[in-house]
C-alpha positions as CSV (number, residue, x, y, z in Angstrom):
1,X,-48.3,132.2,-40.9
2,X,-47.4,128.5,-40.1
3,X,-43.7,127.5,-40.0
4,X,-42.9,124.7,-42.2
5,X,-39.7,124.1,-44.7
6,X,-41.4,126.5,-47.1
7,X,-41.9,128.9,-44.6
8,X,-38.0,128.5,-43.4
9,X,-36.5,128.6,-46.2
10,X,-36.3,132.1,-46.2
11,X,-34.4,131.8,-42.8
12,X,-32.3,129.2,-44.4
13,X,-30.6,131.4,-47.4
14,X,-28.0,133.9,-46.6
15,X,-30.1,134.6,-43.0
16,X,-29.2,131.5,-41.6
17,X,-25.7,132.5,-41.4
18,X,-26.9,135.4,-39.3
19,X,-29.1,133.6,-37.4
20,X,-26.2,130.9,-36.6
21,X,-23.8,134.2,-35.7
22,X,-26.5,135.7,-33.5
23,X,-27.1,132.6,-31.3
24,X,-23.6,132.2,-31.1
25,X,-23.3,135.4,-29.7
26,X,-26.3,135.1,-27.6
27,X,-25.2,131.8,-26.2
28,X,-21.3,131.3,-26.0
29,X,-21.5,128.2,-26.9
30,X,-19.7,126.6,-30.1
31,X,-22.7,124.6,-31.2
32,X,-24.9,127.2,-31.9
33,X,-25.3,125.1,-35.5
34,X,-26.8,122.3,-33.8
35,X,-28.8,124.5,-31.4
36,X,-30.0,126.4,-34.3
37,X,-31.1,123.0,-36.5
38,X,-32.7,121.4,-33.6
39,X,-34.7,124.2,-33.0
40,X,-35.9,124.6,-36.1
41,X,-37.4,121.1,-36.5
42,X,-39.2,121.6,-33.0
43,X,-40.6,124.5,-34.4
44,X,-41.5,123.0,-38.0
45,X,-43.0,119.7,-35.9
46,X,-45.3,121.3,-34.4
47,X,-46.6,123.8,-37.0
48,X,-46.6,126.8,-34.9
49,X,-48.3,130.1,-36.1
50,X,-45.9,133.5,-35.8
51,X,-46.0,136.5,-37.0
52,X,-41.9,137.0,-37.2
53,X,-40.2,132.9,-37.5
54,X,-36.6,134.0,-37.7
55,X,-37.7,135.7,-34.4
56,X,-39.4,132.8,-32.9
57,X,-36.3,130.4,-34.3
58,X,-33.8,132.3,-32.3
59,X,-35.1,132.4,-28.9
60,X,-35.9,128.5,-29.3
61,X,-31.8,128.0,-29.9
62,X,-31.3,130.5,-27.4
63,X,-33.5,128.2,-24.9
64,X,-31.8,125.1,-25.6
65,X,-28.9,126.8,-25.0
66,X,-29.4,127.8,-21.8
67,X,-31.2,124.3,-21.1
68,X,-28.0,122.7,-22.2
69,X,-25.9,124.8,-20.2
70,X,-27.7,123.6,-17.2
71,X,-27.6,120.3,-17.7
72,X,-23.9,120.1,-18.4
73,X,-23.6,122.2,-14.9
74,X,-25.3,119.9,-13.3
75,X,-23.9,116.7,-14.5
76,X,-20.8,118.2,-14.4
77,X,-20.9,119.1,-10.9
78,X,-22.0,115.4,-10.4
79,X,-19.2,113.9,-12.1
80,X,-17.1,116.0,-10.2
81,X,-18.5,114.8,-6.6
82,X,-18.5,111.1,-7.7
83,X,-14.8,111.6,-9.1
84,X,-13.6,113.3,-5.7
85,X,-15.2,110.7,-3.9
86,X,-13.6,107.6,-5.9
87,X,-10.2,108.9,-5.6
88,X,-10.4,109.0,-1.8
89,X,-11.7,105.3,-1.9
90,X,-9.1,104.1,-4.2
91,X,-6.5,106.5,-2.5
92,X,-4.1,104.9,-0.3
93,X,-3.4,107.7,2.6
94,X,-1.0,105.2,4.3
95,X,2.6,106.5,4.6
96,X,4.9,104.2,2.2
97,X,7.0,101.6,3.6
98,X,10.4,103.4,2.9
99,X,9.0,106.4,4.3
100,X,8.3,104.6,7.8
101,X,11.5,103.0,8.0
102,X,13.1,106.5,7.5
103,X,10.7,108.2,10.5
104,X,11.6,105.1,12.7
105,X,15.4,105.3,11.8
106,X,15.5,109.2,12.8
107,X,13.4,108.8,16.2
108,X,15.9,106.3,17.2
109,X,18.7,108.7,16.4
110,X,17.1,111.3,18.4
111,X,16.2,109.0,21.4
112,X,19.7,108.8,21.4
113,X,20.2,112.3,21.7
114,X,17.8,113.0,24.3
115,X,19.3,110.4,26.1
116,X,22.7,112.2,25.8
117,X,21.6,115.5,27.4
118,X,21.9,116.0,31.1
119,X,19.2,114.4,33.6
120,X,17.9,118.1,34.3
121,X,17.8,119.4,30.8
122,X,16.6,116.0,29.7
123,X,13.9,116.2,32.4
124,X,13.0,119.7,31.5
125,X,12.5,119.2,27.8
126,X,10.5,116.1,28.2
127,X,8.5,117.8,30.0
128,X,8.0,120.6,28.1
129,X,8.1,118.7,24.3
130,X,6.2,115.6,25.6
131,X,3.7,116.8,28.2
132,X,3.2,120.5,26.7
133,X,3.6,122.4,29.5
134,X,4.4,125.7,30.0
135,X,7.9,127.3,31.3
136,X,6.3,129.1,34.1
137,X,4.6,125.6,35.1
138,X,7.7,123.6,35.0
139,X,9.8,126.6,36.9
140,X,6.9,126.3,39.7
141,X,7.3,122.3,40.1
142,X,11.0,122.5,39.4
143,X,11.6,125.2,42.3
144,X,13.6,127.3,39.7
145,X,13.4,130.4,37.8
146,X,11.6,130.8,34.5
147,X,14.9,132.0,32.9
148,X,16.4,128.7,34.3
149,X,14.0,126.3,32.6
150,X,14.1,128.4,28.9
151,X,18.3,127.6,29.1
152,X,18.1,124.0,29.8
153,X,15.5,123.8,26.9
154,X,17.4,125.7,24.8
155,X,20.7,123.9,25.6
156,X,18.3,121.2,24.6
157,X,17.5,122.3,21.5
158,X,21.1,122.9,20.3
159,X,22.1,120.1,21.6
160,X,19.9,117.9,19.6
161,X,19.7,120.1,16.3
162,X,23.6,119.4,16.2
163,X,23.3,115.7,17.1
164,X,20.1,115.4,13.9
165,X,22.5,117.4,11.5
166,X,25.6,115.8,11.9
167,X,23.9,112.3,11.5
């Protein structure tokens, strides 16, 4: 039997509903109408011989389904790289200018603080904050105890948390 508008005529009473509702189903997508149509005029273009065309009609919208289903995957995937990669060009990563006067402003207050502290303790922290070494290494260079060098940093810490809060 060839498929033309006489023979889908059948499929396009009270069956075409169906058929719409099926592919729908089959496909989760909202434009099963449009999947449906287009794959009927692809079928009634070329003049295909079937033995069941309502059979034949639904696995074409099915196909283009899935074929559209793909494609949006892929050019949404695309979009989705070139959009990621526009917004770091255009970005500005820069700090803001207020936001830089603030961090200068509040290292100067706490130079001020370290410079406040004791020559040991300040010695001590300096060396632990600035240089990152250990207590045990600073004890050994120092010629004091371990316990020694966690008070003055401590004392150091207090000190300075105070002299930040009370700004």
């Amino acid at each position: 039997m060839r498929v033309s508008k006489i023979a889908c005529e059948g499929v396009l009473g009270s069956g075409w509903a169906r058929l719409r509702d099926q592919i729908a189903r089959m496909t989760r997508r909202d434009d099963a109408e449009d999947l449906l149509h287009d794959a009927w005029i692809g079928i009634a273009v070329r003049q295909t011989q079937v033995e069941n065309p309502a059979a034949l009609l639904a696995r074409s919208a099915v196909n283009r389904g899935l074929d559209a289903y793909r494609r949006e995957r892929r050019i949404g995937a695309t979009l989705v790289t070139d959009a990621a990669v526009a917004a770091e060009a255009i970005a500005d990563l820069r700090p803001l200018q207020d936001e830089i006067l603030i961090v200068r402003h509040r290292l100067e207050r706490l130079r001020g603080g370290v410079a406040q502290l004791s020559p040991r303790t300040r010695e001590i922290f300096l060396m632990h904050r600035l240089e990152g070494r250990k207590y045990r290494e600073i004890a050994q260079d120092l010629g004091i105890s371990q316990s020694a060098v966690e008070k003055h940093i401590a004392r150091a810490m207090a000190h300075l948390t105070d002299w930040m809060e009370n700004w």
